[in-house]
DRENTORKOL-3810 file (N, C-alpha, C; in nm, 4 decimals):
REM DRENTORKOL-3810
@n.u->10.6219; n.v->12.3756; n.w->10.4569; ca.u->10.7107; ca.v->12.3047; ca.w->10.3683; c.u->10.8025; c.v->12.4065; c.w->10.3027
@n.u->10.9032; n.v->12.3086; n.w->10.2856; ca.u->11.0156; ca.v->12.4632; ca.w->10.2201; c.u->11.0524; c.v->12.3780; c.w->10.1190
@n.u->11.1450; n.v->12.3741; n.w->10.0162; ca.u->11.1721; ca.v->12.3332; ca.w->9.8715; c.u->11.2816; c.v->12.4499; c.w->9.8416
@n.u->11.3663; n.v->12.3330; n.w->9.8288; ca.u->11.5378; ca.v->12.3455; ca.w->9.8362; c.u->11.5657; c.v->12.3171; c.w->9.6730
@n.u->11.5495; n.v->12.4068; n.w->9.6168; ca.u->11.6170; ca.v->12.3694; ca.w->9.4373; c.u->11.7829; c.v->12.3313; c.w->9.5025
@n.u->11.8299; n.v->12.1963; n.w->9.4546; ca.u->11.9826; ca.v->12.1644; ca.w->9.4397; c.u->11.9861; c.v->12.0441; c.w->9.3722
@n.u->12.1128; n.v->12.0036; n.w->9.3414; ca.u->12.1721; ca.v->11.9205; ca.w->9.3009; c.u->12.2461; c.v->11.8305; c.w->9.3072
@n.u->12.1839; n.v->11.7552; n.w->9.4590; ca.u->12.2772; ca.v->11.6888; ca.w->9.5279; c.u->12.2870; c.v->11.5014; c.w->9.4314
@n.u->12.3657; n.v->11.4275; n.w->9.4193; ca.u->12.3581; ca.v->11.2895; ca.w->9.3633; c.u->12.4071; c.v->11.1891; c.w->9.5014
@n.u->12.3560; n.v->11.0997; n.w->9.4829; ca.u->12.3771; ca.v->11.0227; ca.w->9.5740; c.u->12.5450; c.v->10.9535; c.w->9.6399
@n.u->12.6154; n.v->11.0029; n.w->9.4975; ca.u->12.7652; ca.v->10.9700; ca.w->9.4796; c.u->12.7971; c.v->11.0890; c.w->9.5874
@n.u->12.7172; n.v->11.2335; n.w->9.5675; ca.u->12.8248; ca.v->11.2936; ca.w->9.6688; c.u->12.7550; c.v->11.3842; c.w->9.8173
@n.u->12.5923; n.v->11.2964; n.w->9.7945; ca.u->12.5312; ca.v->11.3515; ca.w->9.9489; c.u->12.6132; c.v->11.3681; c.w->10.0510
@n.u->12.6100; n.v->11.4005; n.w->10.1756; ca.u->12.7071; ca.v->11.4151; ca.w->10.3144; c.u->12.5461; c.v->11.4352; c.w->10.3727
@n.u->12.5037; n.v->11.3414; n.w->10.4536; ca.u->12.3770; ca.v->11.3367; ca.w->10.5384; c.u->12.3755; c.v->11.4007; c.w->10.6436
@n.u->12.4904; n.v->11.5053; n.w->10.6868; ca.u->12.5107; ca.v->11.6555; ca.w->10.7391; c.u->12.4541; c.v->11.7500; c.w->10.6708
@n.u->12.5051; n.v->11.7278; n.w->10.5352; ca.u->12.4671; ca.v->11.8272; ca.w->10.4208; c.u->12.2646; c.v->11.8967; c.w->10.4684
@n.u->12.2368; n.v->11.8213; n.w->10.4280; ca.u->12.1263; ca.v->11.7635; ca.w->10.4533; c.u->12.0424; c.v->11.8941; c.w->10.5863
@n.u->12.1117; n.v->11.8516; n.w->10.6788; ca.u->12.0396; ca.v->11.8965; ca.w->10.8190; c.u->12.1279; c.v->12.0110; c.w->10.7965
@n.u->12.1860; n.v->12.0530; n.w->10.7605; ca.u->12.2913; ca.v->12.1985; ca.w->10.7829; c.u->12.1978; c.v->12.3263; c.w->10.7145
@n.u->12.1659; n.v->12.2670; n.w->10.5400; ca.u->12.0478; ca.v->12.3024; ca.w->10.4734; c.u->11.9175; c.v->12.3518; c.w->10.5480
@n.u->11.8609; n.v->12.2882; n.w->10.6132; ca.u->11.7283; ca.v->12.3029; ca.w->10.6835; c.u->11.7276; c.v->12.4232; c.w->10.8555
@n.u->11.8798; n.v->12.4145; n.w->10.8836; ca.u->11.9437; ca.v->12.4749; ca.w->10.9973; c.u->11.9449; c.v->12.3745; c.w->11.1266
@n.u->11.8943; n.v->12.2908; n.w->11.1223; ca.u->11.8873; ca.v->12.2084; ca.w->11.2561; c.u->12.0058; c.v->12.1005; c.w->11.2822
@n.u->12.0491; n.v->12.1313; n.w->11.3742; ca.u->12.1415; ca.v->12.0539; ca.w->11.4885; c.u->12.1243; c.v->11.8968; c.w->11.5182
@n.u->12.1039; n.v->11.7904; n.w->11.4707; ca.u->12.0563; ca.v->11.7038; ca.w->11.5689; c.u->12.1614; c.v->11.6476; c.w->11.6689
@n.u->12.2866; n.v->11.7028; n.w->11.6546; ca.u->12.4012; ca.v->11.6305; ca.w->11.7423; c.u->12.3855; c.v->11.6848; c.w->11.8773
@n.u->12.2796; n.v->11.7592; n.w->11.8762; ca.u->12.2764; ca.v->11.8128; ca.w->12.0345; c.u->12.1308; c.v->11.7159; c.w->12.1091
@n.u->12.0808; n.v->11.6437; n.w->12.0390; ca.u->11.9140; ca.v->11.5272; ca.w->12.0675; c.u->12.0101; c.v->11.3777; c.w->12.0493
@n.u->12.0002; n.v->11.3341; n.w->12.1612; ca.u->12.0957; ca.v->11.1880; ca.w->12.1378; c.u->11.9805; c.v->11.0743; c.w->12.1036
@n.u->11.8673; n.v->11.1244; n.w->12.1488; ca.u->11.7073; ca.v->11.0979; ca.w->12.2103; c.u->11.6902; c.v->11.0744; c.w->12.0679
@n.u->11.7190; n.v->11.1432; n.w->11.9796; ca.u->11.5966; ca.v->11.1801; ca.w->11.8656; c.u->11.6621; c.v->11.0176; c.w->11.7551
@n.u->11.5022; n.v->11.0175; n.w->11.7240; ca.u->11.5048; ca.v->10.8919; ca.w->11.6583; c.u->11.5570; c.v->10.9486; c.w->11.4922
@n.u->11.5860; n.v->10.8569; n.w->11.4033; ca.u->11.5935; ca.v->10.8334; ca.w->11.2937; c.u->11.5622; c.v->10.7445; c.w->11.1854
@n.u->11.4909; n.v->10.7342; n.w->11.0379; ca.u->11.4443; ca.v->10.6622; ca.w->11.0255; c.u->11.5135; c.v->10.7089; c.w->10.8460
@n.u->11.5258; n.v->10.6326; n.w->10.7876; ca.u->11.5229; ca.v->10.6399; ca.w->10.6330; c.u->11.5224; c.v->10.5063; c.w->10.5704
@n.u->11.4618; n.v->10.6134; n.w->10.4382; ca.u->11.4475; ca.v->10.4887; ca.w->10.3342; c.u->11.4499; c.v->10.5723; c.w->10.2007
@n.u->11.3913; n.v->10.4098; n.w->10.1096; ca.u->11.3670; ca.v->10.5096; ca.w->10.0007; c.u->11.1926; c.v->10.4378; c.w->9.9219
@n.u->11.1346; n.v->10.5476; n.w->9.8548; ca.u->11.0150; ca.v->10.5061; ca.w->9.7927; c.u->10.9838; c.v->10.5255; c.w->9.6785
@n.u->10.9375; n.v->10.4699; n.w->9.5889; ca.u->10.9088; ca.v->10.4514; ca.w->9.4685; c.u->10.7456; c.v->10.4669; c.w->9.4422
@n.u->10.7575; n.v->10.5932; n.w->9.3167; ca.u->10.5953; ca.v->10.6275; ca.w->9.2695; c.u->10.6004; c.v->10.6097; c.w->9.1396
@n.u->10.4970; n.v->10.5395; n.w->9.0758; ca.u->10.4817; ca.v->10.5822; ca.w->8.9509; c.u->10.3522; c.v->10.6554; c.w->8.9099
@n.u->10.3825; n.v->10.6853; n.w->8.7983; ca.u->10.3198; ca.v->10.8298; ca.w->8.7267; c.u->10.1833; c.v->10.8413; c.w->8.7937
@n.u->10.1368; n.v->10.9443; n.w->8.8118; ca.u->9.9757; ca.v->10.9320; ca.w->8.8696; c.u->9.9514; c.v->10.9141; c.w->8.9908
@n.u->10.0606; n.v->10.8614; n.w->9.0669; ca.u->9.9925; ca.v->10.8152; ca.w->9.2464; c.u->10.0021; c.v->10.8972; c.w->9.2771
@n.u->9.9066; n.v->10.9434; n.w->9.3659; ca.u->9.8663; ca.v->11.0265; ca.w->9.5015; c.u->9.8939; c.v->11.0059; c.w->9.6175
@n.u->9.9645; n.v->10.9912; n.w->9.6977; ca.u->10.0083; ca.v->10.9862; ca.w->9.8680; c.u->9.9649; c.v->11.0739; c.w->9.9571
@n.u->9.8558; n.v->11.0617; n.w->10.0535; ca.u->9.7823; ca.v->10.9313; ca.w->10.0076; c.u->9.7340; c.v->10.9731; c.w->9.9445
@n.u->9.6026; n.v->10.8606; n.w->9.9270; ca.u->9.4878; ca.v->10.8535; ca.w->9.7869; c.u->9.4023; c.v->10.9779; c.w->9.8176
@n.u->9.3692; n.v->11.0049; n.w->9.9378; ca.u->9.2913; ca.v->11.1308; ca.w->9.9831; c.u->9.3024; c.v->11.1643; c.w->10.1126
@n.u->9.3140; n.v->11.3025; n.w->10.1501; ca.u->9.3266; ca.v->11.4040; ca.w->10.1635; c.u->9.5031; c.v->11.4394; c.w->10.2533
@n.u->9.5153; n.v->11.4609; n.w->10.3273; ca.u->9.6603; ca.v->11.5056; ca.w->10.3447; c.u->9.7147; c.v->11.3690; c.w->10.4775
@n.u->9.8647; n.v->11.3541; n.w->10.4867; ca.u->9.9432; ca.v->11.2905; ca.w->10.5898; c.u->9.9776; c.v->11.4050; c.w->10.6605
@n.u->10.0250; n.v->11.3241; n.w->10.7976; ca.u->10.1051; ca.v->11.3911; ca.w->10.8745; c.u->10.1976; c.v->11.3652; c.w->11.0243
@n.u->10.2455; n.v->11.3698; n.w->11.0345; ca.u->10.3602; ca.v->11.2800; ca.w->11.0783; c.u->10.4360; c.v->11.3557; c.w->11.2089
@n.u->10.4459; n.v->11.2430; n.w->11.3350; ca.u->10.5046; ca.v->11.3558; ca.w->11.4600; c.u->10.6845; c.v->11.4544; c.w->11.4254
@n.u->10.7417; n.v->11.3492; n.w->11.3246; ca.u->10.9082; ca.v->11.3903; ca.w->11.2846; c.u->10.9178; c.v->11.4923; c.w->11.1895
@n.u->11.0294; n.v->11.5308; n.w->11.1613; ca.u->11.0583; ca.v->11.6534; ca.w->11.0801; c.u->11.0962; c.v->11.5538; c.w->10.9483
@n.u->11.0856; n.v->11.6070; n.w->10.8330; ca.u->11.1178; ca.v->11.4993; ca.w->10.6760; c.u->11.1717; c.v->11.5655; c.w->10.6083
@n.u->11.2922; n.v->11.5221; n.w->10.5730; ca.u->11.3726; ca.v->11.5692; ca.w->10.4833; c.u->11.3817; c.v->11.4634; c.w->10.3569
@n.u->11.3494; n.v->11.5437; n.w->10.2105; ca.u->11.2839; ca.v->11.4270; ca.w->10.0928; c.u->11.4118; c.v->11.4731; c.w->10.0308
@n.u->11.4497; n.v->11.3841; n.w->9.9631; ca.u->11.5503; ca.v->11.4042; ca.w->9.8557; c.u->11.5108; c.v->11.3742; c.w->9.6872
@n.u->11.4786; n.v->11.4455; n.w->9.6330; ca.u->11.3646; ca.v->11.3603; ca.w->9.4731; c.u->11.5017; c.v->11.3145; c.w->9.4357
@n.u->11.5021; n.v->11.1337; n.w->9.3931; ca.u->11.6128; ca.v->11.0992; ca.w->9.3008; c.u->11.5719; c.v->11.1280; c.w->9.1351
@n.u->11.4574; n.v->11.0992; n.w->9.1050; ca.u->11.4406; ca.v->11.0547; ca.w->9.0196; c.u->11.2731; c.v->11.1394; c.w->8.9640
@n.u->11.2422; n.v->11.1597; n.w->8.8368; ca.u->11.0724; ca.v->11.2117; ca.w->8.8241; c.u->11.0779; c.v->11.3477; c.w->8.8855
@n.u->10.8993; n.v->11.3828; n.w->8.8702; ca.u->10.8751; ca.v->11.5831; ca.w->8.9129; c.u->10.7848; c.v->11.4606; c.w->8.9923
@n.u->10.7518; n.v->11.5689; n.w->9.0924; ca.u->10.6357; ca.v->11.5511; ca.w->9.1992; c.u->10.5326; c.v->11.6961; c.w->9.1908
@n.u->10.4204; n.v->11.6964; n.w->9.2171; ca.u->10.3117; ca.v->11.8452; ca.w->9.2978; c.u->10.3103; c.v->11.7982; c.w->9.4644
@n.u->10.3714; n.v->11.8548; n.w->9.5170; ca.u->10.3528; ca.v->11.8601; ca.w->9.6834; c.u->10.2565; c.v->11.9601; c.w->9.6820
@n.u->10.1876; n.v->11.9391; n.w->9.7875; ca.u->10.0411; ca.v->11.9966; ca.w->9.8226; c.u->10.0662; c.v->12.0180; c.w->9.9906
@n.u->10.0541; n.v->12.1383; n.w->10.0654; ca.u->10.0075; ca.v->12.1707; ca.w->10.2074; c.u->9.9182; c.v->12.2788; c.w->10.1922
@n.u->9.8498; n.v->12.2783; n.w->10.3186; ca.u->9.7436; ca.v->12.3480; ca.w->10.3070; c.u->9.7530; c.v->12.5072; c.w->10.2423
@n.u->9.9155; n.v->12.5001; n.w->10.2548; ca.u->9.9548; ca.v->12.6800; ca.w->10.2341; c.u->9.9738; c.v->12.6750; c.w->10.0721
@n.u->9.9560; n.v->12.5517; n.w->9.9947; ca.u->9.9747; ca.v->12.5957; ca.w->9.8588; c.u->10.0434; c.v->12.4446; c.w->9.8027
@n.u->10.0915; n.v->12.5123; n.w->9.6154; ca.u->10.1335; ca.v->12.3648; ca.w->9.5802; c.u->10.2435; c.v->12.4207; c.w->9.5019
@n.u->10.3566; n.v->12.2947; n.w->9.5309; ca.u->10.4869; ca.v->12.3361; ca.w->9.4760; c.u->10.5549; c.v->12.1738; c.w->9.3655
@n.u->10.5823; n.v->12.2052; n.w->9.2665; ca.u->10.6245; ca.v->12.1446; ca.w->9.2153; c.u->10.7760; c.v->12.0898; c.w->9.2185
@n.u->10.8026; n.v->11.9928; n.w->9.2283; ca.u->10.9514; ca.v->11.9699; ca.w->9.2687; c.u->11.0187; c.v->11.8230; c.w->9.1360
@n.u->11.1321; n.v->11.8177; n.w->9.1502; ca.u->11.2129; ca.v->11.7349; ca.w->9.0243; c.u->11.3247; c.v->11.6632; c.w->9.1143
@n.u->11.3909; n.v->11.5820; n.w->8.9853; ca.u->11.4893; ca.v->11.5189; ca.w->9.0732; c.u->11.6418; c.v->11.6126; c.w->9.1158
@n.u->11.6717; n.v->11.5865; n.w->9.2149; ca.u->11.7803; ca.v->11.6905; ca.w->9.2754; c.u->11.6684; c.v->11.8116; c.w->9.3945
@n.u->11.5956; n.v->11.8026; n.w->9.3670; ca.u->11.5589; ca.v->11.9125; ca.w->9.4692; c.u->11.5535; c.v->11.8293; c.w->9.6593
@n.u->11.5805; n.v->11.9029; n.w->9.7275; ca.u->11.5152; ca.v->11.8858; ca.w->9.8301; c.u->11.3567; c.v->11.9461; c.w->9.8815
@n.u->11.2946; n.v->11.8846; n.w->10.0291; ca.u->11.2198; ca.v->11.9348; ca.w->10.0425; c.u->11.2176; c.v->11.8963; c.w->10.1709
@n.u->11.2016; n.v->12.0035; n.w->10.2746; ca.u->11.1604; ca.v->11.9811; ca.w->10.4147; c.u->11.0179; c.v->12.0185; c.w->10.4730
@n.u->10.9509; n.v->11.9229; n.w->10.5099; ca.u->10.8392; ca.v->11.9467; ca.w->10.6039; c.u->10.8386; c.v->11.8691; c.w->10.7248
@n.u->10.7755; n.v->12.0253; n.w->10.8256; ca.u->10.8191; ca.v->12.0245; ca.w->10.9387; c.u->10.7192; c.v->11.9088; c.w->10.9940
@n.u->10.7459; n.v->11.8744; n.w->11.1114; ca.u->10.6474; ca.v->11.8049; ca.w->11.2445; c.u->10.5073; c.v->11.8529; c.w->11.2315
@n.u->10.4311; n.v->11.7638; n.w->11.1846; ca.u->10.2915; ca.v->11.7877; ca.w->11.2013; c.u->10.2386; c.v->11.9001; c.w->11.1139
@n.u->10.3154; n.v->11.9194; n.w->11.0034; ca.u->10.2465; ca.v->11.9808; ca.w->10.9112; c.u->10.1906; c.v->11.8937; c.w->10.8016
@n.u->10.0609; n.v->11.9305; n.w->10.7517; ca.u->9.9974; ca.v->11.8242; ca.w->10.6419; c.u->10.0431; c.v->11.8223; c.w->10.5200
@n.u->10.0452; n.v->11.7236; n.w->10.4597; ca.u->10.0963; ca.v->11.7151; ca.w->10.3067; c.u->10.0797; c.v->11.6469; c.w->10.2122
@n.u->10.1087; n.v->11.5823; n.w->10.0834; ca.u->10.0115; ca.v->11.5388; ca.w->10.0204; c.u->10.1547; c.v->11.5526; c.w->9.8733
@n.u->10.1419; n.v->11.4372; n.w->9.8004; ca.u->10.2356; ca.v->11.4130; ca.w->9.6547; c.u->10.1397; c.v->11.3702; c.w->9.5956
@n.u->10.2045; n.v->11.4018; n.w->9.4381; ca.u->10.1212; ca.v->11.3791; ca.w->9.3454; c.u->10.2563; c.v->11.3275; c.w->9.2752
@n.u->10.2982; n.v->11.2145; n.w->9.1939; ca.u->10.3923; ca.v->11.1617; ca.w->9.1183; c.u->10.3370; c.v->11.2396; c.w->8.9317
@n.u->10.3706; n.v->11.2933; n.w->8.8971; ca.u->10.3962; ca.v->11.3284; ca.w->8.7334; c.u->10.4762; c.v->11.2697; c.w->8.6454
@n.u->10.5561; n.v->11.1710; n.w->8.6588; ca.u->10.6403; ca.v->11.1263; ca.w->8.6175; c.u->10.6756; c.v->10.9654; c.w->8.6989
@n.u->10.7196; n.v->10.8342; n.w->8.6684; ca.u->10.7575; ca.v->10.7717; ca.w->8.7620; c.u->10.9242; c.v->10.8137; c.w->8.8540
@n.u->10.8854; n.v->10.7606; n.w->8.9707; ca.u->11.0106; ca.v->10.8756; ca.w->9.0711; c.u->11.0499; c.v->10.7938; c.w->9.1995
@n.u->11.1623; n.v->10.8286; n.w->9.2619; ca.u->11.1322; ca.v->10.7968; ca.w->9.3617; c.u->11.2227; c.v->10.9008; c.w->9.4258
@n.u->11.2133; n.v->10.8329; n.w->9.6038; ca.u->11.2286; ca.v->10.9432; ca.w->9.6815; c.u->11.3040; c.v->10.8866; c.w->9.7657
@n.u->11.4522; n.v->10.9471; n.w->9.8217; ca.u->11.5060; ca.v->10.9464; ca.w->9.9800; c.u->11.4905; c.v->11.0112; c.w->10.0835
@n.u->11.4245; n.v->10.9656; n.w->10.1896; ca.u->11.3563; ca.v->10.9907; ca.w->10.2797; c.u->11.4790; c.v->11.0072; c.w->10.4374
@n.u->11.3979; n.v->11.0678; n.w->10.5095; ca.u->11.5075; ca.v->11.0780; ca.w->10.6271; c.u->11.3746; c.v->11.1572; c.w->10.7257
@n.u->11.3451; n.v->11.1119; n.w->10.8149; ca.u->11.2394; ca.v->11.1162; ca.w->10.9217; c.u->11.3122; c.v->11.1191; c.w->11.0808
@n.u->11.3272; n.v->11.2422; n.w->11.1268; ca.u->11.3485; ca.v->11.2700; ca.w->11.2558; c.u->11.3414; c.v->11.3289; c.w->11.3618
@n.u->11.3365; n.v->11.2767; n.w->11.4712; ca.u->11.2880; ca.v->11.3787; ca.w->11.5669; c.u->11.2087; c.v->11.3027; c.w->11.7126
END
């Protein structure tokens, strides 16, 4: 997992922006799927409830809103609204909401 301190708002994202940040190309995968949304935590939830997710696509999180504790096995990073955060394909992971928050999501690959 990597954790992108910025300040992006939704008024002036560019969903290039995004993948340019992380270094990856997808205009060269015509193949590669895409998926977004957005999710809503309030204070206290755990995702999941126990022990870590993990997922075949690459995730790019956008915090709108609230702090989160992201958890992978390599450690725990605290994140707020404006930060990004990328975790790769099949790495494990794990939120903790501190605040109520939510999140824009973008799943690909």
């Amino acid at each position: 997992m990597k954790l992108y301190p910025t300040k992006f708002t939704p008024e002036t994202l560019e969903i290039t922006e995004l993948f340019e940040l992380i270094g990856t190309d997808v205009s060269q995968n015509a193949s590669a799927n895409l998926n977004v949304g957005v999710a809503g935590f309030q204070n206290g939830v755990r995702h999941p409830l126990e022990g870590m997710a993990a997922h075949d696509q690459e995730e790019i999180s956008i915090i709108l809103e609230g702090e989160f504790l992201l958890e992978t096995p390599a450690g725990k990073s605290k994140c707020r609204a404006g930060d990004v955060v990328h975790i790769p394909a099949g790495e494990e992971h794990a939120s903790t909401a501190f605040d109520n928050g939510r999140v824009f999501y973008v799943l690909f690959g």
